[in-house]
Structure formats: structure tokens, C-alpha cells
ROLO-713661 format. One record per atom (N, C-alpha, C): x, y, z; atom name; residue in one letter. Coordinates in Angstrom, 1 decimal. Example, Ala and Ser with C-alpha at 12.3 -4.5 7.8 and 13.67 -1.06 7.14 Angstrom:
13.2/-5.7/7.8/N/A
12.3/-4.5/7.8/CA/A
13.2/-3.3/7.8/C/A
12.8/-2.2/7.1/N/S
13.7/-1.1/7.1/CA/S
12.9/0.0/7.9/C/S
//
This chain:
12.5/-25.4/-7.6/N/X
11.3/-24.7/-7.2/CA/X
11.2/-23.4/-8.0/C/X
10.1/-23.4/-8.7/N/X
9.5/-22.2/-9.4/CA/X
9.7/-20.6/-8.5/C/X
10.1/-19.6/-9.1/N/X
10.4/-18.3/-8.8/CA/X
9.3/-17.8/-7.9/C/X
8.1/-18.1/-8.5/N/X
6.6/-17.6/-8.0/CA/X
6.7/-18.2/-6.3/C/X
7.2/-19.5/-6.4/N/X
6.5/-20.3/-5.5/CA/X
7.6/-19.8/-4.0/C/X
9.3/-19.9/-4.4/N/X
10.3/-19.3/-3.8/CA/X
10.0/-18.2/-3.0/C/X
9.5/-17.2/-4.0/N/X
8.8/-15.8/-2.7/CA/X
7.9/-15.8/-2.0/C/X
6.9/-16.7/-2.6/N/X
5.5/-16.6/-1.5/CA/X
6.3/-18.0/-0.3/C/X
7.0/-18.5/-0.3/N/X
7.8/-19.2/0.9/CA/X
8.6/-17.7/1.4/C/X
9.1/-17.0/1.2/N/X
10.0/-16.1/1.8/CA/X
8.8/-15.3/2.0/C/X
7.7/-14.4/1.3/N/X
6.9/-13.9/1.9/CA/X
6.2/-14.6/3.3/C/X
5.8/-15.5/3.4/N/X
5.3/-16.3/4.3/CA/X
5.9/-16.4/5.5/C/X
7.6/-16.3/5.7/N/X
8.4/-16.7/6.3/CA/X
8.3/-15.4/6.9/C/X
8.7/-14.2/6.4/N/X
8.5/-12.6/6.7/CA/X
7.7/-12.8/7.7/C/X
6.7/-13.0/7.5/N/X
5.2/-12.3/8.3/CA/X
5.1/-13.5/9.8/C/X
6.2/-14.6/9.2/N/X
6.0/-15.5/10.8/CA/X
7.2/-14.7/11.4/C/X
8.2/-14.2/10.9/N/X
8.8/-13.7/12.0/CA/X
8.5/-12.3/12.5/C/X
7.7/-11.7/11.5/N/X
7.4/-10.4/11.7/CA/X
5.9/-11.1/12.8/C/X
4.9/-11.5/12.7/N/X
4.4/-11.5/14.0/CA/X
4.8/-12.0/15.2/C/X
5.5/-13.2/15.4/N/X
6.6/-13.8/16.4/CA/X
7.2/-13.1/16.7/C/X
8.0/-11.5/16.4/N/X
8.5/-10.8/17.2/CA/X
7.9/-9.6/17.8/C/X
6.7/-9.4/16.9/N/X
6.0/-8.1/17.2/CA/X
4.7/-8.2/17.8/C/X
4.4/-9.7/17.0/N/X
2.9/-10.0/18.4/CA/X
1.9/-9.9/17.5/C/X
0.8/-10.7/17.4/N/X
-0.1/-10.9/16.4/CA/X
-1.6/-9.7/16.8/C/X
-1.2/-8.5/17.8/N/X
-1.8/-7.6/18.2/CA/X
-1.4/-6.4/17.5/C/X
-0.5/-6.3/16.8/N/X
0.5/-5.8/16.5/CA/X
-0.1/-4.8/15.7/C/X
-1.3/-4.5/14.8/N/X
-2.1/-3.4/13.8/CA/X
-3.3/-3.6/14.4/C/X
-3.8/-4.3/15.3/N/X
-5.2/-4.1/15.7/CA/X
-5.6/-3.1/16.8/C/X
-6.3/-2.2/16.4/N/X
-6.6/-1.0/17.3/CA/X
-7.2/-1.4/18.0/C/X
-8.0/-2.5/18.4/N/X
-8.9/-3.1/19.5/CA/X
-8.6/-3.5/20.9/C/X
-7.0/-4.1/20.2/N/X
-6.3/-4.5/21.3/CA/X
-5.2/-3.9/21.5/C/X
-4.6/-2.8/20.9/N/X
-2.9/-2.2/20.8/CA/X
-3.4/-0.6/20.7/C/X
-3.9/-0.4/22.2/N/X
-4.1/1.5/21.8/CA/X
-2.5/2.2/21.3/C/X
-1.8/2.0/20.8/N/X
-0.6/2.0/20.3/CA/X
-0.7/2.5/18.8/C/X
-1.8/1.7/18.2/N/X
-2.0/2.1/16.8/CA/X
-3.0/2.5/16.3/C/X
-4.0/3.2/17.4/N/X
-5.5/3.8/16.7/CA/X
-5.0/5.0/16.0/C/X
-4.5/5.9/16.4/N/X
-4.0/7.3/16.0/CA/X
-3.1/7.0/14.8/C/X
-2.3/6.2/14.5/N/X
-1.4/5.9/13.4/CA/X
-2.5/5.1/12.7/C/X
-2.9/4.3/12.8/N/X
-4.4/4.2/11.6/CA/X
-4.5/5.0/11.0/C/X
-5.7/5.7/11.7/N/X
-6.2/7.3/11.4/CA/X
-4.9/7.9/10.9/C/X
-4.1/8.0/11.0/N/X
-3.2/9.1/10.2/CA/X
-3.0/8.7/8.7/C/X
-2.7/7.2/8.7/N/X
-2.6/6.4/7.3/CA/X
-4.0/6.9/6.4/C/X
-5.2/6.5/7.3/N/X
-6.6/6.4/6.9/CA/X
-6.9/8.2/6.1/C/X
-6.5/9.1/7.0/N/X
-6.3/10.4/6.5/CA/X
-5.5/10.8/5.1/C/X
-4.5/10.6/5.5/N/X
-3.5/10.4/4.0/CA/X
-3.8/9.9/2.9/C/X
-4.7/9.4/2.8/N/X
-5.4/8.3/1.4/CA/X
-6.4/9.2/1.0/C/X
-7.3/8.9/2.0/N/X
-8.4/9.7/2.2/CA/X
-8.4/11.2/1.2/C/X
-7.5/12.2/1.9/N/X
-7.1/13.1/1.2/CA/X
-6.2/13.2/-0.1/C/X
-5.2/12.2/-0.5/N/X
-4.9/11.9/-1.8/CA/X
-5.9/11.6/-2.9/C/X
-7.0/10.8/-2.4/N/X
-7.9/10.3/-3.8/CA/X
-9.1/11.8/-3.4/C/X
-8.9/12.1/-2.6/N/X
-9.9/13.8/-2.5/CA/X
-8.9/14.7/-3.9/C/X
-7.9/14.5/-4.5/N/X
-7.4/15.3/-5.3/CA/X
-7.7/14.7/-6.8/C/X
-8.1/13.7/-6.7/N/X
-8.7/12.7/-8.0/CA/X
-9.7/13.5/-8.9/C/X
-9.9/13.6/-10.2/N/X
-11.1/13.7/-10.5/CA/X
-12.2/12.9/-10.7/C/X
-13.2/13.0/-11.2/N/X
-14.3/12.0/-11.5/CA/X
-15.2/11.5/-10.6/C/X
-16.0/10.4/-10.7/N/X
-16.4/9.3/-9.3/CA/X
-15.8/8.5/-9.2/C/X
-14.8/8.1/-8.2/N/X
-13.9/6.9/-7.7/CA/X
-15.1/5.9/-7.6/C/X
-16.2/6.2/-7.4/N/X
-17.1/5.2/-7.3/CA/X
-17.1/4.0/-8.4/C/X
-17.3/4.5/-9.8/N/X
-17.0/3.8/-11.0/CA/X
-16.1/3.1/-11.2/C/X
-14.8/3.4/-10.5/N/X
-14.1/3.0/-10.7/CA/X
-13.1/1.5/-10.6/C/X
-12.1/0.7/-11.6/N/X
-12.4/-0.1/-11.7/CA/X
-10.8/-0.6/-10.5/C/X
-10.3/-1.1/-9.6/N/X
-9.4/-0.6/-8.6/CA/X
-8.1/-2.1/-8.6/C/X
-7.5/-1.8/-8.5/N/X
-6.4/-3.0/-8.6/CA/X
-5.9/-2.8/-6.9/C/X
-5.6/-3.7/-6.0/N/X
-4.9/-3.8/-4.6/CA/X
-3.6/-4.7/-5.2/C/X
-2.3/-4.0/-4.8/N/X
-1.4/-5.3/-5.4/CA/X
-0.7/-5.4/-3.8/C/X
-0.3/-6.7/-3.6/N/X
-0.1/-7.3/-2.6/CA/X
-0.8/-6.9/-1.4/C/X
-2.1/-7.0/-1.7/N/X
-3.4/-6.9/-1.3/CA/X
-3.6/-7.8/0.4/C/X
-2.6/-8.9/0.5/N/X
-2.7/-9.6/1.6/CA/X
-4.0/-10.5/2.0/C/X
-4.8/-10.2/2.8/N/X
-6.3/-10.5/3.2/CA/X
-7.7/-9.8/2.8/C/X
-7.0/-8.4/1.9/N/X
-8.1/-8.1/1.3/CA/X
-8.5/-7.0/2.9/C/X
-8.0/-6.3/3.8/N/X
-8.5/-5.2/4.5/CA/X
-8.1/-3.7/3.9/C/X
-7.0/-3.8/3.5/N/X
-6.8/-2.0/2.9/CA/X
-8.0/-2.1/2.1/C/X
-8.9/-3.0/1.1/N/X
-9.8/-2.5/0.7/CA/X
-10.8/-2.2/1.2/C/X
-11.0/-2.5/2.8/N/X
-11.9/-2.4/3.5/CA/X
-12.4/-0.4/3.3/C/X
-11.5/0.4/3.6/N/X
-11.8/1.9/3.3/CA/X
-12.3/2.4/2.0/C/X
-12.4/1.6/0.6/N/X
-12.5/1.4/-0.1/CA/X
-13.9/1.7/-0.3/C/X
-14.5/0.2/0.1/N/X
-16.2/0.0/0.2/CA/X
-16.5/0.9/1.5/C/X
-16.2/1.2/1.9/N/X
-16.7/2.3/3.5/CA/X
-17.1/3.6/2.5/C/X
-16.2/4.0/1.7/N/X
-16.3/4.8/1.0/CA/X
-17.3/4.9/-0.3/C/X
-17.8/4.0/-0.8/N/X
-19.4/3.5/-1.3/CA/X
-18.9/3.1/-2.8/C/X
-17.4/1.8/-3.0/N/X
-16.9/1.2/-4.1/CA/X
-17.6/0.1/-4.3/C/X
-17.6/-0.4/-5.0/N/X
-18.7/-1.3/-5.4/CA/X
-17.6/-2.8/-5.3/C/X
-17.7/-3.9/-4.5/N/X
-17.2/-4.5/-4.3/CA/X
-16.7/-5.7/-5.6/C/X
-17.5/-5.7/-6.5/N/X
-17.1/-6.0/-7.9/CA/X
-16.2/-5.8/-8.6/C/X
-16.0/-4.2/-8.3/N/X
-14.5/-3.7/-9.0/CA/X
-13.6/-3.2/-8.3/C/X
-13.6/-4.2/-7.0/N/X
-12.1/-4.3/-6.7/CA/X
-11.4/-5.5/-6.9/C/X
-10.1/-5.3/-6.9/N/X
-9.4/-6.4/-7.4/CA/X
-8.1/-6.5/-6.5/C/X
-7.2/-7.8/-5.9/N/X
-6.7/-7.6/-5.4/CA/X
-5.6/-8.8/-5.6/C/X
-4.5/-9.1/-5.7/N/X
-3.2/-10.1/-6.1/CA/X
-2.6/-10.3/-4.7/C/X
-2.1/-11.1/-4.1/N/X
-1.0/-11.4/-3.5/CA/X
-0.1/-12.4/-3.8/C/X
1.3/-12.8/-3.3/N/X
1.8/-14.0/-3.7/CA/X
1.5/-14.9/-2.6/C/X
0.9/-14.8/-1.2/N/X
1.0/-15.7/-0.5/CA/X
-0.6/-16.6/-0.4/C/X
-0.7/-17.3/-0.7/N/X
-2.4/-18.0/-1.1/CA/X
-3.2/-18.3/0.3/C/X
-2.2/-18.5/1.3/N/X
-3.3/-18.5/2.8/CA/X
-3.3/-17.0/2.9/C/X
-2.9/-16.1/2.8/N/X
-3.8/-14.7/2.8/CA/X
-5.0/-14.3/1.9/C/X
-4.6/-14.8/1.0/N/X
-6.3/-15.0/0.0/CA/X
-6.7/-15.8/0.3/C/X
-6.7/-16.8/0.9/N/X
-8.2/-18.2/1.4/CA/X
-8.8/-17.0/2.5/C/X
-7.9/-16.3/3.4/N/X
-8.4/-15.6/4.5/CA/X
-9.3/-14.0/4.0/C/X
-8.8/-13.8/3.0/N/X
-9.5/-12.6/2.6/CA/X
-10.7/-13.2/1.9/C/X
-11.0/-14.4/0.9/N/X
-11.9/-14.4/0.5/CA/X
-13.1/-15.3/1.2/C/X
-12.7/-16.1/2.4/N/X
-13.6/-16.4/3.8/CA/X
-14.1/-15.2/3.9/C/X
-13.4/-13.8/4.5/N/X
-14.2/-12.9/4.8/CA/X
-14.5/-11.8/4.0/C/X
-14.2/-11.5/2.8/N/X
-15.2/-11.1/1.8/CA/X
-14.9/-11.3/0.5/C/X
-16.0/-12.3/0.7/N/X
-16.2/-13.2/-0.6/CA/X
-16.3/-12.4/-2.1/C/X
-16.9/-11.2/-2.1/N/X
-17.5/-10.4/-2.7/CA/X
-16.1/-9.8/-3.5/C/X
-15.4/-9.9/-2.9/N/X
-14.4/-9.2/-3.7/CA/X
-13.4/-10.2/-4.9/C/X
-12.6/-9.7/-5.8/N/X
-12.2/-10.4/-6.9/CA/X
-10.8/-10.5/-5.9/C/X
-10.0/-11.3/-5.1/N/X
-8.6/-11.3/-5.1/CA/X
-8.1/-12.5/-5.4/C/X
-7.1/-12.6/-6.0/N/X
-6.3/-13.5/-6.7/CA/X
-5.1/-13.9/-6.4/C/X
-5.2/-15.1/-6.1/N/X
-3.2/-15.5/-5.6/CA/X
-2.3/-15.5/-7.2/C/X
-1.4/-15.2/-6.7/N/X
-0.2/-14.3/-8.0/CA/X
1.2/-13.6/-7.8/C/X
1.8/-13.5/-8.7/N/X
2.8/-13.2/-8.6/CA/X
2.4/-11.5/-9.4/C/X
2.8/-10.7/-8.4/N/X
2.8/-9.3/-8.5/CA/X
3.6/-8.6/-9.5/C/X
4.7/-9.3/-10.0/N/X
5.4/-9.1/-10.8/CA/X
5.2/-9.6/-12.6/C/X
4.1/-10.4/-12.4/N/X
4.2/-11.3/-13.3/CA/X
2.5/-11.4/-13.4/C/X
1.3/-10.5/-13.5/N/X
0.2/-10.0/-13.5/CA/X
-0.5/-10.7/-15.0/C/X
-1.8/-11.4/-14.6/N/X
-2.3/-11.9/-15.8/CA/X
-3.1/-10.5/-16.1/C/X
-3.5/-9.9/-15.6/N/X
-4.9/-8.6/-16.0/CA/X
-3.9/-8.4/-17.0/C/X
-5.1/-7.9/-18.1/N/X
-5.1/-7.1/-18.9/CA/X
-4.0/-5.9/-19.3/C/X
-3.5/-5.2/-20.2/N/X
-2.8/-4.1/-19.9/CA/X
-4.2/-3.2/-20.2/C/X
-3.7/-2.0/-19.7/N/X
-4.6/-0.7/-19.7/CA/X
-6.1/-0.8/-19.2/C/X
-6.3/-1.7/-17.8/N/X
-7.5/-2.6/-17.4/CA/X
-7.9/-1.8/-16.4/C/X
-7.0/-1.0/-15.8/N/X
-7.5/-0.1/-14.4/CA/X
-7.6/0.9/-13.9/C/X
-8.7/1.6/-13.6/N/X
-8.0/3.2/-13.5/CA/X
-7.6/3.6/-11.7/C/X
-7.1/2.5/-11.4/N/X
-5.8/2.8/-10.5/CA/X
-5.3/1.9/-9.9/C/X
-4.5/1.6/-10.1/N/X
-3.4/0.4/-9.0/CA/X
-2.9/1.0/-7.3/C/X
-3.1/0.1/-6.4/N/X
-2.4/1.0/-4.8/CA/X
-1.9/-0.5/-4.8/C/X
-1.0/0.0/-3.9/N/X
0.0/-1.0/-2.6/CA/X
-0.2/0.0/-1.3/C/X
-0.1/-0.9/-0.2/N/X
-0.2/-0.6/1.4/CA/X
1.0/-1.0/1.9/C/X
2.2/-0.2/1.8/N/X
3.4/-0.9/3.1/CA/X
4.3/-2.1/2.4/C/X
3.8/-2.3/1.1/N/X
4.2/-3.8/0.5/CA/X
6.2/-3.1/-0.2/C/X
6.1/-1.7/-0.2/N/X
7.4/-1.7/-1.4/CA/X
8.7/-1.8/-0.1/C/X
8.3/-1.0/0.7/N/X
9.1/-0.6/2.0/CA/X
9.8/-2.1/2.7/C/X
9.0/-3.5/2.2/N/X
9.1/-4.9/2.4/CA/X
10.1/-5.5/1.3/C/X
10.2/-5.0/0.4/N/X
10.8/-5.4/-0.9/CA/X
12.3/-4.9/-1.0/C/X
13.0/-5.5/-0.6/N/X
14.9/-5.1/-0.5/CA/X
15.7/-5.9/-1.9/C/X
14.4/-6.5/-2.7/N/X
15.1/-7.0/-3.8/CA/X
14.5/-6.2/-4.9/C/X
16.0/-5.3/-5.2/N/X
15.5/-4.2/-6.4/CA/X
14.8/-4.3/-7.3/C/X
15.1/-5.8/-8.3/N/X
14.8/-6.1/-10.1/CA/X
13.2/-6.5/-9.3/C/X
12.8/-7.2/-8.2/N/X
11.6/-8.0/-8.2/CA/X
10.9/-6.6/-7.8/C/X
11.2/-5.7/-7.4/N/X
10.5/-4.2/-6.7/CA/X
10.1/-3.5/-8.4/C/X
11.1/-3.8/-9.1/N/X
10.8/-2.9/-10.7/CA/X
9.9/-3.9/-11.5/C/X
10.0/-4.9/-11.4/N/X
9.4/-5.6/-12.0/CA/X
7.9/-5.4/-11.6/C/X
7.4/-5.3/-10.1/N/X
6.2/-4.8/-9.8/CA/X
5.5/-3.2/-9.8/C/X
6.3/-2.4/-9.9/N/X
6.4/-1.6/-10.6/CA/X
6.4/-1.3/-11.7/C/X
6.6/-1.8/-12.5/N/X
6.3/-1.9/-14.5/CA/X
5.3/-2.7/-14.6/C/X
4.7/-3.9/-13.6/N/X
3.2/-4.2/-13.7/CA/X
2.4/-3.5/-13.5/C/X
2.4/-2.9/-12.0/N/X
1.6/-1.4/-12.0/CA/X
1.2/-0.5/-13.3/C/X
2.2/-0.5/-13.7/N/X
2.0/0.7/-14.9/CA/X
1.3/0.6/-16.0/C/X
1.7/-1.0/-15.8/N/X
1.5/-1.6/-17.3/CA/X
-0.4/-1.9/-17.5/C/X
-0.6/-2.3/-16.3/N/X
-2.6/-2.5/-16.4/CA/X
-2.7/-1.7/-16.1/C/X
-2.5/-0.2/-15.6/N/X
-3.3/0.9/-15.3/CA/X
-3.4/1.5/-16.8/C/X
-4.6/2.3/-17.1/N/X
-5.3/2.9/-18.3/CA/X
-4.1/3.9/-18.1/C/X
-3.5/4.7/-19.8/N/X
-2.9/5.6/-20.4/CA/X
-3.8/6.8/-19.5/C/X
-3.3/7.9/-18.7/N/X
-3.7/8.6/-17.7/CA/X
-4.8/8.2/-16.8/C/X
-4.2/7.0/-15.7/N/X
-4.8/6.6/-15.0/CA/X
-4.0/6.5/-13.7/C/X
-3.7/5.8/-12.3/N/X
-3.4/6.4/-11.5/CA/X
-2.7/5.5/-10.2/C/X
-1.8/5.3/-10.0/N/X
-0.8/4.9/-8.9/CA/X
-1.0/5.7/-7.4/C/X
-1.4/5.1/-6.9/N/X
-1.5/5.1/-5.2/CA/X
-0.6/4.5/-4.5/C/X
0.4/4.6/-3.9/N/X
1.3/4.0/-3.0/CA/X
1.3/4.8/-1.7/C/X
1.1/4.3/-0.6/N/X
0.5/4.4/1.0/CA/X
1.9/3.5/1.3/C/X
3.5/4.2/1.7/N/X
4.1/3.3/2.4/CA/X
5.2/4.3/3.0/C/X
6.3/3.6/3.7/N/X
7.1/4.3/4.4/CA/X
8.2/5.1/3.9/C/X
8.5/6.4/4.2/N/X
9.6/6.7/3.4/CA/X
11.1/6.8/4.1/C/X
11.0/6.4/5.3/N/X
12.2/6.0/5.9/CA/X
12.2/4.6/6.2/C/X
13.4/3.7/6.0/N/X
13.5/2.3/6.3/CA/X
13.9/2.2/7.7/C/X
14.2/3.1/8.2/N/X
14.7/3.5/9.8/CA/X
16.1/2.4/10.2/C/X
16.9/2.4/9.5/N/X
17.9/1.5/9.5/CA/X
17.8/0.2/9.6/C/X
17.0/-0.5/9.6/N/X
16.4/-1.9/9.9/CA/X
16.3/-3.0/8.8/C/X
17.3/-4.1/8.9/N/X
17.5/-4.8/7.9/CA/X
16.0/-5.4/7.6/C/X
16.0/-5.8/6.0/N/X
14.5/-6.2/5.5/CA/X
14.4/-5.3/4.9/C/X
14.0/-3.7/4.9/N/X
13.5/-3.0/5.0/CA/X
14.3/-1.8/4.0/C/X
13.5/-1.3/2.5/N/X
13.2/-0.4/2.0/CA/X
13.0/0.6/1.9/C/X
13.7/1.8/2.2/N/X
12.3/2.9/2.6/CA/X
12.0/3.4/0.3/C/X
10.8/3.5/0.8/N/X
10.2/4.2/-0.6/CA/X
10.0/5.9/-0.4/C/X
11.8/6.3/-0.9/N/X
11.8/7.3/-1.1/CA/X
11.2/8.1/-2.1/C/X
11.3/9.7/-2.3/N/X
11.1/9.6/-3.7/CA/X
11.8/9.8/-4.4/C/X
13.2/9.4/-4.2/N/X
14.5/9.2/-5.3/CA/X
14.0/7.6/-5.8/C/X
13.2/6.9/-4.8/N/X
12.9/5.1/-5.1/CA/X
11.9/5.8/-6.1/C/X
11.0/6.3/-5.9/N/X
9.6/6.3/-6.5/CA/X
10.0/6.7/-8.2/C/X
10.9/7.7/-8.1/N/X
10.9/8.1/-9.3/CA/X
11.9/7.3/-10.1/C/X
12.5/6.8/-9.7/N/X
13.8/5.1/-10.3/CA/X
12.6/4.0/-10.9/C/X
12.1/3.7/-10.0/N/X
10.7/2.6/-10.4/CA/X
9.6/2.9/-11.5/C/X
9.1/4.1/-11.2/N/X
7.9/4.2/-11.6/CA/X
8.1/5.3/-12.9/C/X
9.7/5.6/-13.3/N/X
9.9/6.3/-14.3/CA/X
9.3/7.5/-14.4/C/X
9.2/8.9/-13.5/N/X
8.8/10.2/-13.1/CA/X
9.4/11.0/-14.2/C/X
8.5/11.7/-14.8/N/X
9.2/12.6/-15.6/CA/X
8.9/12.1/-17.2/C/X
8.9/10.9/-17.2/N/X
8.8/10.0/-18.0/CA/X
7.6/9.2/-18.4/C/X
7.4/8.3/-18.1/N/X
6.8/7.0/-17.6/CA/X
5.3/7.7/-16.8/C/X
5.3/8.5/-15.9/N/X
4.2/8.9/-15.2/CA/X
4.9/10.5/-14.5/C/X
3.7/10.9/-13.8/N/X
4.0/12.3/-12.9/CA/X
3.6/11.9/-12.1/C/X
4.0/13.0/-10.8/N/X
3.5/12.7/-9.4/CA/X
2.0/14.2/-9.3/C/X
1.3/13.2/-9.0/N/X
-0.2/14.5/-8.7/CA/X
0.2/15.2/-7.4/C/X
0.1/14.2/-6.3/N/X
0.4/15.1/-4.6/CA/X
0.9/13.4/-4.0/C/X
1.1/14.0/-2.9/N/X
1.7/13.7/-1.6/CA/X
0.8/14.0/-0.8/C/X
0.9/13.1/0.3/N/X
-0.1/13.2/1.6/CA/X
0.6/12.7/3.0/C/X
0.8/13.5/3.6/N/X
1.9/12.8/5.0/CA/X
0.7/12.2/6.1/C/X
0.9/11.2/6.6/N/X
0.2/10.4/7.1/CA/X
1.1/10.2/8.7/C/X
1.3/9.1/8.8/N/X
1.4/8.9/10.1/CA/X
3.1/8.5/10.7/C/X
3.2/9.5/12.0/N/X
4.4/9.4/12.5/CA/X
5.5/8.1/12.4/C/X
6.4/8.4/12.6/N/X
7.2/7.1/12.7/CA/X
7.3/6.3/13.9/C/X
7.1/5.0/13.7/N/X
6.3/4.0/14.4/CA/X
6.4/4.2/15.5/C/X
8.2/4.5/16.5/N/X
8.0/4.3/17.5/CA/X
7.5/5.7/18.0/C/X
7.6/6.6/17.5/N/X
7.0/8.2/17.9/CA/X
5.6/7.7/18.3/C/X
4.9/7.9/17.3/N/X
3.5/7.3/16.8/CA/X
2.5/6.5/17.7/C/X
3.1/5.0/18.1/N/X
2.7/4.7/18.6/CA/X
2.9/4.9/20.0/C/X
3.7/5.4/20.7/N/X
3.5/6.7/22.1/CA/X
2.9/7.4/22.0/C/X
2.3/8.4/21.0/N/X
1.6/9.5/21.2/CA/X
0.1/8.8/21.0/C/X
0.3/7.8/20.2/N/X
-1.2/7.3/20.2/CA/X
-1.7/6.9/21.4/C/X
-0.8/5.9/22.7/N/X
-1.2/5.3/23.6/CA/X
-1.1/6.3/24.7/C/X
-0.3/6.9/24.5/N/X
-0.1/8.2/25.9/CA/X
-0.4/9.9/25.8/C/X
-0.8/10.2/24.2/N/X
-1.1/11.4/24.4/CA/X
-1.6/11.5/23.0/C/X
-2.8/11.0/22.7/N/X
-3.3/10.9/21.6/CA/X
-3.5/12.4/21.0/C/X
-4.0/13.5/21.6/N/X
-4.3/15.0/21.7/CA/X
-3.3/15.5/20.5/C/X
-2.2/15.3/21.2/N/X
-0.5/15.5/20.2/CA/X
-0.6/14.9/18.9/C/X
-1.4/14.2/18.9/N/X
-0.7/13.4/17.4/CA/X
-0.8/14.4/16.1/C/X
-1.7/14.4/16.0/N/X
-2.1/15.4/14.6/CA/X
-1.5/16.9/15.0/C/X
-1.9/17.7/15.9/N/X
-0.4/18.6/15.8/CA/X
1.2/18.7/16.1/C/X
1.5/17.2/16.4/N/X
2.9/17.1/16.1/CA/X
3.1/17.2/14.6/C/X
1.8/16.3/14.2/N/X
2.4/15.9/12.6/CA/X
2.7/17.0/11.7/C/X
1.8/18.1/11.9/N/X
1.9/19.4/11.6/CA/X
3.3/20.1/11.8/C/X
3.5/20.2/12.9/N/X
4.7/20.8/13.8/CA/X
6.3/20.6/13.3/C/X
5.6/19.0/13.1/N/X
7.1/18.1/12.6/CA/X
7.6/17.3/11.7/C/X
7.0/17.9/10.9/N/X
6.9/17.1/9.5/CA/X
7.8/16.2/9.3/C/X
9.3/16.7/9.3/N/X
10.1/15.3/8.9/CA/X
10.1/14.3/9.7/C/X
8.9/14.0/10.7/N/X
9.1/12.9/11.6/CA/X
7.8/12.1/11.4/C/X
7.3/12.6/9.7/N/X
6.0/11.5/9.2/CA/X
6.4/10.6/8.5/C/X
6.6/9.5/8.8/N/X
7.3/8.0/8.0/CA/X
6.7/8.0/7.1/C/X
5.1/7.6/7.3/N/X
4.3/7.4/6.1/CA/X
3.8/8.2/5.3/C/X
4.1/8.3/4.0/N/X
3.2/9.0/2.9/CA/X
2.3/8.6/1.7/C/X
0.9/9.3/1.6/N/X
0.6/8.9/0.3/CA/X
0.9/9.8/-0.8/C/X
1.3/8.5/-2.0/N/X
1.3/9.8/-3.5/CA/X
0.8/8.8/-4.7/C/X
0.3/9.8/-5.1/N/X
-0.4/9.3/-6.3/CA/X
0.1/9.7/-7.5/C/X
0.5/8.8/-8.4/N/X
0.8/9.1/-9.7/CA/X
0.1/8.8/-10.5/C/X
0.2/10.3/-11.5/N/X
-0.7/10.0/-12.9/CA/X
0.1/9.5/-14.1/C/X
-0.1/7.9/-14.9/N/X
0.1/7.5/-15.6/CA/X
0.8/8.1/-17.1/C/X
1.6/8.3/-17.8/N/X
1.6/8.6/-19.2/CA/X
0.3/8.4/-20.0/C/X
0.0/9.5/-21.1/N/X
-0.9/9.3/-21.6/CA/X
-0.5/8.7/-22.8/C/X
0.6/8.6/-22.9/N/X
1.0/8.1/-23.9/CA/X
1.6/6.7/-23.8/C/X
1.8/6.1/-22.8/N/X
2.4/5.0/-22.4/CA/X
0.8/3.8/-23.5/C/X
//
């Protein structure tokens, strides 16, 4: 069996045990008041990262890698992106039949994330959502990482929205920024623009969401090392 084919079976496998134990309710604010407030905090954190951007993000031309169903780009077009130039990869192909059922409009492509047909220097910015913090195999985490780099334009821009504690929990990653700067070559390879602290760690989080929503945002304040999630954005070598 082909390498490509191998992970999108173990990805696949992930997400049946990960809903089978967590409940296929599990991120939907509709039905889990557990996660509206941790949304919103994620949703904030981005929000305010690409507020440090220059230019019109509008123009711009957007890569999603392990994109899943195509919803993180949902904030995207809310935000008035032109659904043309977004672009999106995953390795598992029933999450792209399901994202492009429901918006067709968008470019996403089943693929191996590590192994990226675009263009080099094709994007002025690549994001992942939650996807590195899932990745416990180092070489296959660098290798998506040096794709990243590799299609984003010579000073152009790295978004990562994920966890920076793995909270001891086998599977599980945390994307520190001792990880960030190992991968993505800091110092070197790219710089870090900002940081954006987003939303509590899960089980905090999702209590204060369901029981005391009021608290959330000034805990986050209050208690900073108890914000799992962060966004940071790196700016590309211009010389890369």
C-alpha cells in the first residue's frame, strides 16, 4: 500500500475513534453549549492575528492545509474572501466529497500534505486548524511543514491556529514554540509576526462555556497559561 494511501487510512481511523468517543456533537455549538465560548475564542485569535497583516487579505490568494470539509474556511468568506482563492488539501477524500457537496465554490483537493502539487511561491499564505497537535509523526509533521514554506511567496505568511499543550494524552502533539521553530526554521527559514491566545484548555473551557460563560474571556486574560490554543503567524524568508 502506497504511503499517501496508508495515512489517509490512519487519518480516517483517528476521527472514527475520535468521534466514537467524544460524540459526533462534539464542535457543534448548536448542540454542545460546551463549545460556543471556545469557538469564539479560536474565532478571536485569528481574527486578531490576520488584523496584524498588511494589505487586503481580500486579494489574497489562501492555501487551508488539512483543510478537512472545507469549514475553517468558512470565517474566511464571512470575512469578504473571494471563494475562488481559496484553496484547500486534505489526505482523507470523504472529507473533500463532503466539503465540496457543501461548497462547491471552493478549490479543495484530496492530497497528501506533505507531498503538495501547487506551485512553489503560489500563495500569500498557508493556515492549518488543530491538524499539527494530531501529527505525533515528526519526519511526516516536517515534511508538511517544508511544504508550507515551500508554496507560500518569498515574504508571505504561515498561520497556524492549534494547541500548545498536548495535555498528556497519547496521539497528541502539542505545537510548542520550541515545535514551531524546529519545523518551520525561525530565525532562519521564516520569523514569527505575533501570537494570539485564543481559547482555554478544553476541559476549563468547555465549563466555563456551558456554566459560566461571563468568565471566559476574563479568565483568559487573568490566566493566561491556561490558553491551550494559539494563533501565530509567520512571515516567510524573503530570500527563501
Amino acid at each position: 500500500m502506497k504511503v499517501a494511501a496508508v495515512r489517509e487510512k490512519q487519518t480516517g481511523e483517528w476521527y472514527e475513534r475520535y468521534y466514537t468517543t467524544k460524540g459526533d456533537d462534539r464542535s457543534d455549538a448548536l448542540r454542545n453549549p460546551g463549545v460556543l465560548f471556545q469557538n469564539l475564542a479560536f474565532e478571536k485569535s485569528i481574527v486578531e492575528a490576520l488584523r496584524r497583516l498588511p494589505g487586503d487579505k481580500r486579494s489574497w490568494k489562501i492555501l487551508d492545509v488539512g483543510c478537512g470539509a472545507g469549514f475553517s474556511m468558512l470565517r474566511l468568506l464571512s470575512h469578504g474572501l473571494e471563494p475562488e482563492r481559496l484553496y484547500g488539501i486534505d489526505i482523507e477524500q470523504s472529507r473533500i466529497d463532503r466539503g465540496l457537496r457543501r461548497f462547491p465554490a471552493l478549490n479543495l483537493l484530496h492530497g497528501d500534505a506533505s507531498d503538495m502539487d501547487f506551485e512553489s511561491n503560489s500563495f500569500d499564505l498557508a493556515m492549518e486548524s488543530t491538524m499539527f497537535v494530531q501529527l505525533t509523526d515528526e519526519p511526516m509533521a516536517q515534511g508538511i511543514a517544508d511544504e508550507m514554506l515551500r508554496v507560500v511567496k518569498p515574504g508571505g505568511y504561515i498561520m497556524l491556529t492549534d494547541w500548545r499543550y498536548s495535555f498528556g494524552r497519547p496521539g497528541y502533539r502539542a505545537l510548542s514554540r520550541t515545535r514551531i521553530a524546529n519545523l518551520f526554521g525561525v530565525g532562519t527559514r521564516s520569523s514569527v509576526v505575533c501570537r494570539r491566545h485564543g481559547a482555554l484548555i478544553p476541559l476549563l473551557g468547555r465549563a466555563l462555556s456551558q456554566y459560566a460563560s461571563s468568565l471566559y474571556f476574563p479568565l483568559c486574560k487573568l490566566l493566561a497559561p491556561l490558553v491551550g490554543q494559539v494563533t501565530v503567524i509567520l512571515q516567510k524568508s524573503k530570500t527563501q
